[in-house]
Each structure stands twice: as structure tokens, then as C-alpha cells.
N, CA, C and O atoms as a Tripos MOL2 file, in Angstrom:
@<TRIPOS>MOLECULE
protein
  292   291    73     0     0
PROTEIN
NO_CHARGES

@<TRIPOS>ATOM
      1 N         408.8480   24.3880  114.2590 N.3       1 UNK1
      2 CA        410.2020   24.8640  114.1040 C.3       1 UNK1
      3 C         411.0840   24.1250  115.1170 C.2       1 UNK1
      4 O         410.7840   23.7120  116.2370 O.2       1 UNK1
      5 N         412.3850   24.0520  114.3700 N.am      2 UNK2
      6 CA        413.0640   22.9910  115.5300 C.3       2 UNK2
      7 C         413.9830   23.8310  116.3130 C.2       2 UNK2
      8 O         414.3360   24.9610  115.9730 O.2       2 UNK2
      9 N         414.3370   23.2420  117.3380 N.am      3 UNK3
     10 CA        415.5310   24.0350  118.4690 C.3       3 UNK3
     11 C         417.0260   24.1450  117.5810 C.2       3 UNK3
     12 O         417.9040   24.7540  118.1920 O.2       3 UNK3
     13 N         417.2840   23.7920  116.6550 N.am      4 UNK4
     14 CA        418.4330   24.0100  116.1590 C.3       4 UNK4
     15 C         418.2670   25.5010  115.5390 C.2       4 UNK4
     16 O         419.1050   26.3880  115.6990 O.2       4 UNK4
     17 N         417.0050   25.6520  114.7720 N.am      5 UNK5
     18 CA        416.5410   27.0990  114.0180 C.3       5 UNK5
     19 C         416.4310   28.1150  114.6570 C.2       5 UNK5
     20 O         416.9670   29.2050  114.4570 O.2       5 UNK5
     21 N         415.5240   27.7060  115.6910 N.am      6 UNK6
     22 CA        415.6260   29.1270  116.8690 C.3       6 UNK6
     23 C         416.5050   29.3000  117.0930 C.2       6 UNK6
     24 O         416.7470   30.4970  116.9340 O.2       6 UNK6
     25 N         417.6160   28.5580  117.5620 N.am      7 UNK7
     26 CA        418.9800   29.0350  118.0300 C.3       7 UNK7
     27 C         419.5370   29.5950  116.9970 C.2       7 UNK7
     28 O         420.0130   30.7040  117.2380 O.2       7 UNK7
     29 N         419.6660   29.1380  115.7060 N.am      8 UNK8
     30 CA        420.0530   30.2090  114.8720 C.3       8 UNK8
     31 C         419.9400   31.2160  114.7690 C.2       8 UNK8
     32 O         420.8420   32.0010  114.4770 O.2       8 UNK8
     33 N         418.0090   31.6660  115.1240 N.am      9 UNK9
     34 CA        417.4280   32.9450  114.7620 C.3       9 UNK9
     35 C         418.0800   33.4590  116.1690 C.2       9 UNK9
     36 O         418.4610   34.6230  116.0470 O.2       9 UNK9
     37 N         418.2880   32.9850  117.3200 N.am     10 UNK10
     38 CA        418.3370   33.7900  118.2520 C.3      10 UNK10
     39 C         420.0970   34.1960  118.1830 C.2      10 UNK10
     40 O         420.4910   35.1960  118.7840 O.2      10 UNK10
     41 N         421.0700   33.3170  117.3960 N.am     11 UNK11
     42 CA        422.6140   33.8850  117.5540 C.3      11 UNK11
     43 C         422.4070   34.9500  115.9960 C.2      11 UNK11
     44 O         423.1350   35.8810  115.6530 O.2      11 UNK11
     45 N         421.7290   34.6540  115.6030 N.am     12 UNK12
     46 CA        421.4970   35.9870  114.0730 C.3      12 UNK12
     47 C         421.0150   37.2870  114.9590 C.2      12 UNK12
     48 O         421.6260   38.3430  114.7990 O.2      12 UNK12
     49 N         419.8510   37.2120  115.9530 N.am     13 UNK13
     50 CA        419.5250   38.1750  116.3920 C.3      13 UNK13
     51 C         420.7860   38.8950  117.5540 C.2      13 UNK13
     52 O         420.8340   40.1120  117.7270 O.2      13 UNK13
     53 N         421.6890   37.9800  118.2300 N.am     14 UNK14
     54 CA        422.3230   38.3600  119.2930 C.3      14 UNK14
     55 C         423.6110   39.2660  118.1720 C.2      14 UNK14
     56 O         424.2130   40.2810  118.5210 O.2      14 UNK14
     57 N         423.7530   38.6450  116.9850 N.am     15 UNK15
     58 CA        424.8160   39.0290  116.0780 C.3      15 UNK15
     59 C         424.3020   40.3910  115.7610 C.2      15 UNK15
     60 O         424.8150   41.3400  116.3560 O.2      15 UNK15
     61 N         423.7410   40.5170  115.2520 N.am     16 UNK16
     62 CA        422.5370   41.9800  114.3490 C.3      16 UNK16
     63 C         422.9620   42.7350  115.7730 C.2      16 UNK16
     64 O         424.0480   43.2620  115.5300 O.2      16 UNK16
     65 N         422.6390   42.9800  116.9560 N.am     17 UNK17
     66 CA        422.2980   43.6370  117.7640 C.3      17 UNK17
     67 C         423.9750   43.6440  118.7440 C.2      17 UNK17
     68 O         423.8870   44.4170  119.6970 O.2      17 UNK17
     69 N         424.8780   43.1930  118.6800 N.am     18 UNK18
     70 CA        425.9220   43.0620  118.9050 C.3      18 UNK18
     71 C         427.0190   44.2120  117.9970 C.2      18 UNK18
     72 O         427.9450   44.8800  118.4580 O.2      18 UNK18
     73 N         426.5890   44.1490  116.7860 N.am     19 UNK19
     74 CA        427.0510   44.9680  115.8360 C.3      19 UNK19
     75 C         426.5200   46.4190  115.9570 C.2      19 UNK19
     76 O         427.2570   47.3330  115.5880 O.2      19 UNK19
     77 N         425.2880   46.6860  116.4510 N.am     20 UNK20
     78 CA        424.5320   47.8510  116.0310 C.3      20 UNK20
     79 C         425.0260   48.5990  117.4940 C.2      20 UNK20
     80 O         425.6970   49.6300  117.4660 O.2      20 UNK20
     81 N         424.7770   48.2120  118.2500 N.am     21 UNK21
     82 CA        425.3690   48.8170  120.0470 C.3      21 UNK21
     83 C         427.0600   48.3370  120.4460 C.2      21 UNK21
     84 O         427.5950   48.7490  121.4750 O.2      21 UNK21
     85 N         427.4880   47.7810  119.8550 N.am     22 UNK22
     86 CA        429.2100   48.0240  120.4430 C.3      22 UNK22
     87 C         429.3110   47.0580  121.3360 C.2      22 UNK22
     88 O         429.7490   45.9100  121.2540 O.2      22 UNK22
     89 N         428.5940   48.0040  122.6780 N.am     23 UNK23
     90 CA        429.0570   47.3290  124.0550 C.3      23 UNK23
     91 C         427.5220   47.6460  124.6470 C.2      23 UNK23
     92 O         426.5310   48.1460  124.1140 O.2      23 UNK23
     93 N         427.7720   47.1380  125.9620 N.am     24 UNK24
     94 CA        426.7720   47.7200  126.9140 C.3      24 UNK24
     95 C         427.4230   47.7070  128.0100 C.2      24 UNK24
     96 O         428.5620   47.2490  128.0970 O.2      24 UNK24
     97 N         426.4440   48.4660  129.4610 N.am     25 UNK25
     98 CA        427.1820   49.0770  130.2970 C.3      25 UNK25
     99 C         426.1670   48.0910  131.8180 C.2      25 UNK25
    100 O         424.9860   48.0420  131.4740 O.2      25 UNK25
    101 N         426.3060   47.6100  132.7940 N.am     26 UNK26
    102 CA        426.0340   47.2100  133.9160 C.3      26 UNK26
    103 C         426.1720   48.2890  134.9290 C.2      26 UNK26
    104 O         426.8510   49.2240  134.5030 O.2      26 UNK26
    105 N         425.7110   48.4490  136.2040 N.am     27 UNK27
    106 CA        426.1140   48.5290  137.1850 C.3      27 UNK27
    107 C         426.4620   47.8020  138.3700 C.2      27 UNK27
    108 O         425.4650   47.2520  138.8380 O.2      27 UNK27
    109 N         427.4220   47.6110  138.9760 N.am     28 UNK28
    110 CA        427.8510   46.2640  139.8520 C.3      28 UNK28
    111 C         428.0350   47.0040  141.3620 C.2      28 UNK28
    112 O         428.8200   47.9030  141.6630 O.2      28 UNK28
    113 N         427.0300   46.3080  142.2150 N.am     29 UNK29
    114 CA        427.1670   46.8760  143.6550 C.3      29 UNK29
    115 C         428.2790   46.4800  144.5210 C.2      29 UNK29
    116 O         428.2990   45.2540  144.6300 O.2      29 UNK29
    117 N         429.0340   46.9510  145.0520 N.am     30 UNK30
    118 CA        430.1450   46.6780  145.8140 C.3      30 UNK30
    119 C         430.0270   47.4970  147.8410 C.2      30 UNK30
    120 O         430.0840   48.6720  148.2070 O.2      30 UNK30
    121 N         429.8670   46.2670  148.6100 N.am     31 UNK31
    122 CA        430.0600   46.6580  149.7800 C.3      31 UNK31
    123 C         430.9480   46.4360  150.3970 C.2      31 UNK31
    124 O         431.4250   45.3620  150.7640 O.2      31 UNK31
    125 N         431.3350   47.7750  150.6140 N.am     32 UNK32
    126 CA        433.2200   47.8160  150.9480 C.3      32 UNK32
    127 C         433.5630   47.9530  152.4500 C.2      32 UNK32
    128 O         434.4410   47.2320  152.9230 O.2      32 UNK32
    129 N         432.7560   49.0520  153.3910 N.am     33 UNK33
    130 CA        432.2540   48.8690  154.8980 C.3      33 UNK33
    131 C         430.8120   48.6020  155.3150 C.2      33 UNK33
    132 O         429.8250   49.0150  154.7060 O.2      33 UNK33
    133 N         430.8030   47.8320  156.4690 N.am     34 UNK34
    134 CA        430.1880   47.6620  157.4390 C.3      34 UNK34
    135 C         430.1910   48.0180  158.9300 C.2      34 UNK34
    136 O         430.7170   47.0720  159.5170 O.2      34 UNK34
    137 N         429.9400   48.6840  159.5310 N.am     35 UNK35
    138 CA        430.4580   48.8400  161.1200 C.3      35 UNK35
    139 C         429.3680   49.4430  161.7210 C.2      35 UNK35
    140 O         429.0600   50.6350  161.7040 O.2      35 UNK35
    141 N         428.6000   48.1570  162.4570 N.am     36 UNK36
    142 CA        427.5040   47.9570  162.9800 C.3      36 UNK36
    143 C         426.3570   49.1850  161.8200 C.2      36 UNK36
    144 O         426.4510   49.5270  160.6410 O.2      36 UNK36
    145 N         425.6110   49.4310  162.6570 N.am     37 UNK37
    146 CA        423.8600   49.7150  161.7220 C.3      37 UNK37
    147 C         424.7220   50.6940  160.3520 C.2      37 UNK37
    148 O         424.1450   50.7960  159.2700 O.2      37 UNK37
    149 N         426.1320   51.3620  160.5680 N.am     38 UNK38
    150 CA        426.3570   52.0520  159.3170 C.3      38 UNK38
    151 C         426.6510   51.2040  158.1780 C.2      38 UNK38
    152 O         426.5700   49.9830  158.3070 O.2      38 UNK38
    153 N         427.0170   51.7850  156.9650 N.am     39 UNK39
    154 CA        426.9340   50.3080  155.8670 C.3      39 UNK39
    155 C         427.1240   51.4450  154.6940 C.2      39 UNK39
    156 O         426.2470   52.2050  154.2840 O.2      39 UNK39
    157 N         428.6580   51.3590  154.2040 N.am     40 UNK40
    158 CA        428.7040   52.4610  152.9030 C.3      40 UNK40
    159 C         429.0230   51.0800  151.4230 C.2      40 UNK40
    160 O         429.8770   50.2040  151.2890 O.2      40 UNK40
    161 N         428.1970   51.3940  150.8280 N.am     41 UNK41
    162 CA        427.8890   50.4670  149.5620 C.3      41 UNK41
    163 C         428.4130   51.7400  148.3870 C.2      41 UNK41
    164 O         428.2310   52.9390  148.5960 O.2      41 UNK41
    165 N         429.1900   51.0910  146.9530 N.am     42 UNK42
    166 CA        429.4410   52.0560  146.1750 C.3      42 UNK42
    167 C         429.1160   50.6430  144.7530 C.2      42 UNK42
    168 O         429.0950   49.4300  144.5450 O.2      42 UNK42
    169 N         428.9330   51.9220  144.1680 N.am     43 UNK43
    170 CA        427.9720   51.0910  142.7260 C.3      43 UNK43
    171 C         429.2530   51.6530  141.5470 C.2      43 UNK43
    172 O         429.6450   52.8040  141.3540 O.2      43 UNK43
    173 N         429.6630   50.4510  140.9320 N.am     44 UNK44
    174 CA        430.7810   50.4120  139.7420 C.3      44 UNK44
    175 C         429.6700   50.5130  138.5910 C.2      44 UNK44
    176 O         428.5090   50.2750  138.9230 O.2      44 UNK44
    177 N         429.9230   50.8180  137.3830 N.am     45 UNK45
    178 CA        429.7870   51.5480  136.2680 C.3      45 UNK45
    179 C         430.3530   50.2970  135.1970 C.2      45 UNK45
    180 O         430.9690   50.9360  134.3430 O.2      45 UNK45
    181 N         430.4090   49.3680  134.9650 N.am     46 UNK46
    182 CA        431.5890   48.5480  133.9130 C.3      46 UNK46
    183 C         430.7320   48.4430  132.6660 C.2      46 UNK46
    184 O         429.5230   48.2310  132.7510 O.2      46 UNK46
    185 N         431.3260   48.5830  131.5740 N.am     47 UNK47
    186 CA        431.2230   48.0200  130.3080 C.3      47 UNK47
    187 C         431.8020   47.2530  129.7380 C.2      47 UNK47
    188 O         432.9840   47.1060  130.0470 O.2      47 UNK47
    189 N         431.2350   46.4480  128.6800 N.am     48 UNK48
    190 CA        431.4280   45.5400  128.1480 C.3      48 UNK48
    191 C         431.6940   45.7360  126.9130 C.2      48 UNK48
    192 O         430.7630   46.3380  126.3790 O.2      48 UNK48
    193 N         432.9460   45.3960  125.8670 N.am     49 UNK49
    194 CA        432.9260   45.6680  124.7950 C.3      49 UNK49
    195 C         432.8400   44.7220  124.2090 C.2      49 UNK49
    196 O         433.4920   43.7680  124.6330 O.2      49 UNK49
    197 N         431.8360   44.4930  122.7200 N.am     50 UNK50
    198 CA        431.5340   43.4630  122.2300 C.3      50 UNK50
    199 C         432.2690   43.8680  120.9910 C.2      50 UNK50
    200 O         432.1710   44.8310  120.2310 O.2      50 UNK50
    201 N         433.3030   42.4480  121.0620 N.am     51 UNK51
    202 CA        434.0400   42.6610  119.1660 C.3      51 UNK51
    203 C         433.3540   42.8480  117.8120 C.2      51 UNK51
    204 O         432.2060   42.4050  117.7820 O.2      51 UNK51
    205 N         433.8110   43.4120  116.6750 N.am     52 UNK52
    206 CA        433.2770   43.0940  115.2170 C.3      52 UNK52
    207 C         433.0990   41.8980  115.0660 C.2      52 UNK52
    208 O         432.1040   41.3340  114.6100 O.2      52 UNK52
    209 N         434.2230   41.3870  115.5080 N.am     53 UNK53
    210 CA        434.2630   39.4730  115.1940 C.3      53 UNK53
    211 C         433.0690   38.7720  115.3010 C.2      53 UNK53
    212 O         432.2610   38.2880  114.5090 O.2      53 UNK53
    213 N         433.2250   38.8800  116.8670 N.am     54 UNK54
    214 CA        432.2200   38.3740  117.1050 C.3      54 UNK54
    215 C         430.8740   38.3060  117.1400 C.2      54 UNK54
    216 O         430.1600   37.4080  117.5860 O.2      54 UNK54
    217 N         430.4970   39.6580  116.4710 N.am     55 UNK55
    218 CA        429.1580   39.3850  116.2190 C.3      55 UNK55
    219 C         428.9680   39.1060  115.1100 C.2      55 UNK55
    220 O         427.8500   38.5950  115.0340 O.2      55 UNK55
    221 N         429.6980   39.1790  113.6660 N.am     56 UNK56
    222 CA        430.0510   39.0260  112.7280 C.3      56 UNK56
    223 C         429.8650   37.1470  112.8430 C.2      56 UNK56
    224 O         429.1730   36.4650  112.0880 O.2      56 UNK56
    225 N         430.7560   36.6120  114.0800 N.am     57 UNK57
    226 CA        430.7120   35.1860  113.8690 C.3      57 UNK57
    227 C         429.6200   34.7050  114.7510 C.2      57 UNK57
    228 O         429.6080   33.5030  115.0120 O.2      57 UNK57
    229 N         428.7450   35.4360  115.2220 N.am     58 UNK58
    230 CA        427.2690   34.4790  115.5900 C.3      58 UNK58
    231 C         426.5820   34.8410  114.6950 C.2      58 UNK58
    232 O         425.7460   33.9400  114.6260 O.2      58 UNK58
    233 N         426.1880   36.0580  113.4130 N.am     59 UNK59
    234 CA        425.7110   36.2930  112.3570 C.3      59 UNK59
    235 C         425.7980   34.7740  111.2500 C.2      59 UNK59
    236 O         424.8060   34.2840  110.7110 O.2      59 UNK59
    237 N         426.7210   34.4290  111.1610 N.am     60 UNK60
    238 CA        427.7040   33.3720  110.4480 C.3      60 UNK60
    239 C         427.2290   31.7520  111.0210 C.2      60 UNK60
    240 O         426.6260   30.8960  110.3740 O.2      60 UNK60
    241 N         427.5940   31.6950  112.0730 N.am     61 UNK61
    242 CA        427.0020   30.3710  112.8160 C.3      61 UNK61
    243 C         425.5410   30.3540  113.0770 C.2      61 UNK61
    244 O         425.1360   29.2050  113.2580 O.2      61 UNK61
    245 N         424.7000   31.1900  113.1480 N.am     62 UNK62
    246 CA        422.9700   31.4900  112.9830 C.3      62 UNK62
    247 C         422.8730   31.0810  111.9530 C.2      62 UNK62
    248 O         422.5030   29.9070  111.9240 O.2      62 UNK62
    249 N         423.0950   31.6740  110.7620 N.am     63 UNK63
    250 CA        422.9610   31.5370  109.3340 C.3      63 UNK63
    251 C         422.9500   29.7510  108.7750 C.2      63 UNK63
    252 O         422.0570   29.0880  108.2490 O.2      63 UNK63
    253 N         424.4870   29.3720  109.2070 N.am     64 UNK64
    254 CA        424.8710   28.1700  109.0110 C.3      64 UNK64
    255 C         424.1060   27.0810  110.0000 C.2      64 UNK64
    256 O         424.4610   25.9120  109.8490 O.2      64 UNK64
    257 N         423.2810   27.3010  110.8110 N.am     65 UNK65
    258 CA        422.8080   26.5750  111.9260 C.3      65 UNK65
    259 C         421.1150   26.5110  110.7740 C.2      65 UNK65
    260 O         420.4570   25.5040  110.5100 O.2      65 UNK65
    261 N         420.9070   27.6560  110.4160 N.am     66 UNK66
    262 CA        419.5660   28.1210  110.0620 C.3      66 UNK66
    263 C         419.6430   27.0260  108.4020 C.2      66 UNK66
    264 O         418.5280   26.5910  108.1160 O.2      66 UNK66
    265 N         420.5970   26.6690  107.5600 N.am     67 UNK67
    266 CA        420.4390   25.9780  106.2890 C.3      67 UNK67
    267 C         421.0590   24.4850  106.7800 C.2      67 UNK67
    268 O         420.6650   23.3990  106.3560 O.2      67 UNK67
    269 N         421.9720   24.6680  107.6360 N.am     68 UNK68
    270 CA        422.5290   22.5410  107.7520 C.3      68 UNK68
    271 C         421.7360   22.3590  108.9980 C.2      68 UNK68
    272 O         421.7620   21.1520  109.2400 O.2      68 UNK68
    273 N         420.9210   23.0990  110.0620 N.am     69 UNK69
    274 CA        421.3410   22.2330  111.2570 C.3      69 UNK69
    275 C         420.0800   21.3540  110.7970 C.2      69 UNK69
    276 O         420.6180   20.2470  110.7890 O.2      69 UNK69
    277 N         418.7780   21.1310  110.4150 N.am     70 UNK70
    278 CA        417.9810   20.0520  110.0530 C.3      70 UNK70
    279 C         418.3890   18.4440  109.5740 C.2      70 UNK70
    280 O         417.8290   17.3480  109.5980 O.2      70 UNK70
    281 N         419.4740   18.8940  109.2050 N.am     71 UNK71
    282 CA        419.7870   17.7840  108.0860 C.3      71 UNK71
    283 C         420.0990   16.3570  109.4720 C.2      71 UNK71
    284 O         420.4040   16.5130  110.6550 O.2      71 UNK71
    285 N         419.9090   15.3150  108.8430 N.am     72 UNK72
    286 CA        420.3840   14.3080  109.9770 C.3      72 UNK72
    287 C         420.9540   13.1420  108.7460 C.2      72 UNK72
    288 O         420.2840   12.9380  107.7340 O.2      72 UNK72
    289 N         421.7580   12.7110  108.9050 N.am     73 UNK73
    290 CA        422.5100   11.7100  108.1410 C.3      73 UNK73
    291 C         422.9460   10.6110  108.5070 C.2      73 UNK73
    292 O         423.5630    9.8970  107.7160 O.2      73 UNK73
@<TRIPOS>BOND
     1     1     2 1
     2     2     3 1
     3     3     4 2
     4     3     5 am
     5     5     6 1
     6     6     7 1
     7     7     8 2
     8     7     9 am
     9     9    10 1
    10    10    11 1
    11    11    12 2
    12    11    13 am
    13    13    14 1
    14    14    15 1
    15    15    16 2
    16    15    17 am
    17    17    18 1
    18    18    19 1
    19    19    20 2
    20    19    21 am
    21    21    22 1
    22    22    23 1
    23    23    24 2
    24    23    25 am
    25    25    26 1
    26    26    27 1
    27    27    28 2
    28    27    29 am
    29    29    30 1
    30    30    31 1
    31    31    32 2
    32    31    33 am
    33    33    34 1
    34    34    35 1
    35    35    36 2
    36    35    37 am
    37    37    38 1
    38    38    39 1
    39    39    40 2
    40    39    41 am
    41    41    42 1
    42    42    43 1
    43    43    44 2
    44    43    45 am
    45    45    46 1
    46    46    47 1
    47    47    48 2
    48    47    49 am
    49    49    50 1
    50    50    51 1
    51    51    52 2
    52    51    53 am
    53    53    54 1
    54    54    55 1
    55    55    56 2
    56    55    57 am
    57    57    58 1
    58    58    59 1
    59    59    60 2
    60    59    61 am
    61    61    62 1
    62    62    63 1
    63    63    64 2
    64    63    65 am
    65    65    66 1
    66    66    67 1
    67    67    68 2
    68    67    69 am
    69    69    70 1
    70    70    71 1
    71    71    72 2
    72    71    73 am
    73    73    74 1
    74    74    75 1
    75    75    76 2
    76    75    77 am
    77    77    78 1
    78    78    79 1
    79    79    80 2
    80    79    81 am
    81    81    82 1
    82    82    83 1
    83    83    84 2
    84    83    85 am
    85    85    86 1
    86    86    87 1
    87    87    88 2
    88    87    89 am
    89    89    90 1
    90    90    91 1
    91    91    92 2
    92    91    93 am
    93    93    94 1
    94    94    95 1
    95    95    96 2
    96    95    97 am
    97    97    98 1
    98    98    99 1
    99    99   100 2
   100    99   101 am
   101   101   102 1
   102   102   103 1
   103   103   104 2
   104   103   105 am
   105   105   106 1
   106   106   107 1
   107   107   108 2
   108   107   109 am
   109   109   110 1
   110   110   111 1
   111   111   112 2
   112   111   113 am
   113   113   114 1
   114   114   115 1
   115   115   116 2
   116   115   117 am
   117   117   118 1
   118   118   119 1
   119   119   120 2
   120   119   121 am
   121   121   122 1
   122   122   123 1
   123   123   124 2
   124   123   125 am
   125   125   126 1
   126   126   127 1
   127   127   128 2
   128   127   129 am
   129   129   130 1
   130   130   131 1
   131   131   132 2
   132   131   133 am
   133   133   134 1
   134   134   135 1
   135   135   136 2
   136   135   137 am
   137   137   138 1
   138   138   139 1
   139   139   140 2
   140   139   141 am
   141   141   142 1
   142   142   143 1
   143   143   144 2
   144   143   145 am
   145   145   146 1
   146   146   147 1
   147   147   148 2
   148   147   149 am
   149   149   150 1
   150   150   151 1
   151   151   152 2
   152   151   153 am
   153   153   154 1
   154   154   155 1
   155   155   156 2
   156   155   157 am
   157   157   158 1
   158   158   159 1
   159   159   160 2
   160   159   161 am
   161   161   162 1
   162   162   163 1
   163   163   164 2
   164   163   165 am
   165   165   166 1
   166   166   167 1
   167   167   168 2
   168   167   169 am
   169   169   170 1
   170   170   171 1
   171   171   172 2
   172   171   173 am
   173   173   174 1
   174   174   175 1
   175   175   176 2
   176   175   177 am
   177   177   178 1
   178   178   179 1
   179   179   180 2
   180   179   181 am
   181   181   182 1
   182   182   183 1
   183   183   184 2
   184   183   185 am
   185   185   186 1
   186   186   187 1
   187   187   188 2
   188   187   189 am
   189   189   190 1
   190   190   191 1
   191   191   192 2
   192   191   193 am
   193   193   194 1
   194   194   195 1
   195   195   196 2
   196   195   197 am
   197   197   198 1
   198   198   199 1
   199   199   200 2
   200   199   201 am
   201   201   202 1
   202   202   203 1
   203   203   204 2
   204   203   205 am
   205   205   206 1
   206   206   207 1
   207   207   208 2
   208   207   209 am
   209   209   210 1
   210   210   211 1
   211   211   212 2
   212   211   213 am
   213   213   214 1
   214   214   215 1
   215   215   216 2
   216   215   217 am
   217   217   218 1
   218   218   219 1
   219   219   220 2
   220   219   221 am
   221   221   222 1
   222   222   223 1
   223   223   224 2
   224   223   225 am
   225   225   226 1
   226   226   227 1
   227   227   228 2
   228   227   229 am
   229   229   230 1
   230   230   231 1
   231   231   232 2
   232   231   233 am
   233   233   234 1
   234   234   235 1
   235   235   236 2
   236   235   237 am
   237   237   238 1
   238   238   239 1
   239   239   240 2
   240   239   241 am
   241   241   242 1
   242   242   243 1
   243   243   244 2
   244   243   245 am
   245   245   246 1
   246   246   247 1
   247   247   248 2
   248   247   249 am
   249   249   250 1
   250   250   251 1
   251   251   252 2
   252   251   253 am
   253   253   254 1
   254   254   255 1
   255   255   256 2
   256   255   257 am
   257   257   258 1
   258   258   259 1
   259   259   260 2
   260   259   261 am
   261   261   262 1
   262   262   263 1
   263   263   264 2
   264   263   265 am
   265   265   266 1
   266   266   267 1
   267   267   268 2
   268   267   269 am
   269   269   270 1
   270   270   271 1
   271   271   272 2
   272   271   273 am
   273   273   274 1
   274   274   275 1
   275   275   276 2
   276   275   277 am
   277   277   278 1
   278   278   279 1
   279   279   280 2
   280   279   281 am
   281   281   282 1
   282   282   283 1
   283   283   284 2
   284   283   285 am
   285   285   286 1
   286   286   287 1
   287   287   288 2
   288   287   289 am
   289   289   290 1
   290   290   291 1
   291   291   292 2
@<TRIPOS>SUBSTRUCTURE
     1 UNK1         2 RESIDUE 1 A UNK
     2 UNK2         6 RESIDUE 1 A UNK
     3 UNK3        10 RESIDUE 1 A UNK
     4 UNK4        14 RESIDUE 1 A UNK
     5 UNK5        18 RESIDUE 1 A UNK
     6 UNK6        22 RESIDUE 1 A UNK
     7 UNK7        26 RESIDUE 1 A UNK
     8 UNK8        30 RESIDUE 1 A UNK
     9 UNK9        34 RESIDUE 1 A UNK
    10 UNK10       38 RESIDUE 1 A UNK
    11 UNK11       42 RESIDUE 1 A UNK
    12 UNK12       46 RESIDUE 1 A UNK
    13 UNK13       50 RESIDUE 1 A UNK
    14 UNK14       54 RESIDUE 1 A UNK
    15 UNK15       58 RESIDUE 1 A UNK
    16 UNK16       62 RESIDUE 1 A UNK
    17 UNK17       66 RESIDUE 1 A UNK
    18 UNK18       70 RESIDUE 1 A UNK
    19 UNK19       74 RESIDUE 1 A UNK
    20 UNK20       78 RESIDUE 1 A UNK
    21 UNK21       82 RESIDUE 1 A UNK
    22 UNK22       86 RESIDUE 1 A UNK
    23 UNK23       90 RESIDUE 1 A UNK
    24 UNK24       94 RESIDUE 1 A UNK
    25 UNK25       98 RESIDUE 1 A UNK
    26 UNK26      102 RESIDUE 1 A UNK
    27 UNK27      106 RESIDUE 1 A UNK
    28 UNK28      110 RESIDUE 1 A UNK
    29 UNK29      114 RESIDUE 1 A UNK
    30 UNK30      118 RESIDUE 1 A UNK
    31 UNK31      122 RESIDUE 1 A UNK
    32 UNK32      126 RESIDUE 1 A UNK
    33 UNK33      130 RESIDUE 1 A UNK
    34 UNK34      134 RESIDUE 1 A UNK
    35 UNK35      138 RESIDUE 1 A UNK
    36 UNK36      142 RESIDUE 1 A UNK
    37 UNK37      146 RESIDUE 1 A UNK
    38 UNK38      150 RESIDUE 1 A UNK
    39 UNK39      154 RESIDUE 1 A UNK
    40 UNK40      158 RESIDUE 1 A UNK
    41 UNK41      162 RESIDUE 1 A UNK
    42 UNK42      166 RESIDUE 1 A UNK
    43 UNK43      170 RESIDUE 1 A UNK
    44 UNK44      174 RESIDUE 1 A UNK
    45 UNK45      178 RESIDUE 1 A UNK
    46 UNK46      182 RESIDUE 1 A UNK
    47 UNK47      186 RESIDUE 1 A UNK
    48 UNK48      190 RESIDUE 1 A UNK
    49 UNK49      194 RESIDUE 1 A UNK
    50 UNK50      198 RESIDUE 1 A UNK
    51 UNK51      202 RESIDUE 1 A UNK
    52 UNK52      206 RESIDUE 1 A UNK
    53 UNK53      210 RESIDUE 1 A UNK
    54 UNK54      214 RESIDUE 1 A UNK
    55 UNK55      218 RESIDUE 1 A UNK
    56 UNK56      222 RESIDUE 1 A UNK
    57 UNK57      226 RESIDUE 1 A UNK
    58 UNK58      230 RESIDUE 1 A UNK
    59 UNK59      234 RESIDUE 1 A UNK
    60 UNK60      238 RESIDUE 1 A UNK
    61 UNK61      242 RESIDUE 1 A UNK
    62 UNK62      246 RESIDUE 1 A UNK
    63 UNK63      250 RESIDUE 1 A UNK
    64 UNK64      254 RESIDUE 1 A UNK
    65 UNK65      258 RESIDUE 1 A UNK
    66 UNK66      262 RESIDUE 1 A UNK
    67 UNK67      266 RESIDUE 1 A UNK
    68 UNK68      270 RESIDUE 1 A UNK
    69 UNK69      274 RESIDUE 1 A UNK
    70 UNK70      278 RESIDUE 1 A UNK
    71 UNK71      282 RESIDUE 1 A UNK
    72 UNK72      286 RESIDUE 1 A UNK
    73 UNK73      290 RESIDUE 1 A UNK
């Protein structure tokens, strides 16, 4: 199988799974004081919202990667 196909299968799979969950959520550590051995650290919460579009258009470019990308001319 060639690297053009996998990449297809893998933007078909990122598309499929983009669509089915929305968004997803991280936590991001933030250290805001320091003063000597004390040390107050606070942890952010962010999400990510992933468009219709766009998973819609790596569904689309997988697909199209998965029937032309072999071809060499």
C-alpha cells in the first residue's frame, strides 16, 4: 500500500471521527506564581471545536487521495 492511500485512509478516518465527537477538550497547565519553595500552578480546561466542514472536507480529500493519488502521468 502506498503513502498516498494511507493518508487517505488516515484523513477519511480523522473526517469520520471529527464528525461523530464535535470537539474535544485538553487541559493546559499554567504557572502563574512562584515565590521561593511556594509555587501555585492552575490547570485551564479549553476546547476545541471541530467544524462540519471540515471534517466533511478531509472525508472528501481521503476519498479523492484514495481513487487519483496512484495515478502518475
Amino acid at each position: 500500500m502506498s503513502t498516498v492511500k494511507i493518508f487517505g485512509i488516515a484523513l477519511i478516518i480523522a473526517g469520520i471521527l471529527g464528525l461523530a465527537y464535535g470537539s474535544f477538550t485538553y487541559t493546559k497547565d499554567t504557572h502563574d506564581i512562584k515565590l521561593g519553595p511556594l509555587e501555585m500552578s492552575i490547570k485551564d480546561k479549553e476546547t476545541v471545536n471541530i467544524p462540519v466542514w471540515a471534517g466533511v472536507g478531509a472525508i472528501v480529500v481521503g476519498g479523492l487521495l484514495l481513487v487519483f493519488g496512484d495515478r502518475r502521468g
